[in-house]
N, C-alpha and C positions, 0 to 999 in steps of 0.2 A: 351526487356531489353538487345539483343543481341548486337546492336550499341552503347551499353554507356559504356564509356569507363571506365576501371578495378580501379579509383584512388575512380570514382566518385560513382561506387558499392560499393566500400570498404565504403567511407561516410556514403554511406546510411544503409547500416548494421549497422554502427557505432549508428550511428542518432536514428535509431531503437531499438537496446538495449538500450541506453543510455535512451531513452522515457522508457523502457518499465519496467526498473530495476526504475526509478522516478514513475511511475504510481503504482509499486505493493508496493514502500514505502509507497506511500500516504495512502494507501488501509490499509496496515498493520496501520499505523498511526490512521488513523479513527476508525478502527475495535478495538484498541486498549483503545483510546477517551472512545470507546459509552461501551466498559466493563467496564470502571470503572464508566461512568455514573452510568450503568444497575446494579452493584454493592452498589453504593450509594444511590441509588435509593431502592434497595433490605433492604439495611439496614434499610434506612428511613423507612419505613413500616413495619419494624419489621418483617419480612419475614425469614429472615434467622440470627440466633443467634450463632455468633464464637466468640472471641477474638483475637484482630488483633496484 
């Protein structure tokens, strides 16, 4: 990594968060999806009795 020159490190840092801060959205996104599936789902069954 010593020969690549300081613009094209910076990029790739860049390139990297940018991936990585998109990757844990998604995640949070899905994670968030399948709770209110697992919630509706809960409900449906009569599983769990609140008022929403």
């Amino acid at each position: 990594m010593e020969n690549i020159r300081p613009i094209y490190k910076k990029l790739l840092i860049a390139a990297i968060v940018i991936y990585i801060t998109g990757v844990t959205f998604s995640l949070a996104n899905i994670y968030m999806k399948v709770g209110e599936i697992e919630h509706a789902l809960t409900h449906a069954s009569g599983g769990h009795q609140h008022d929403h």
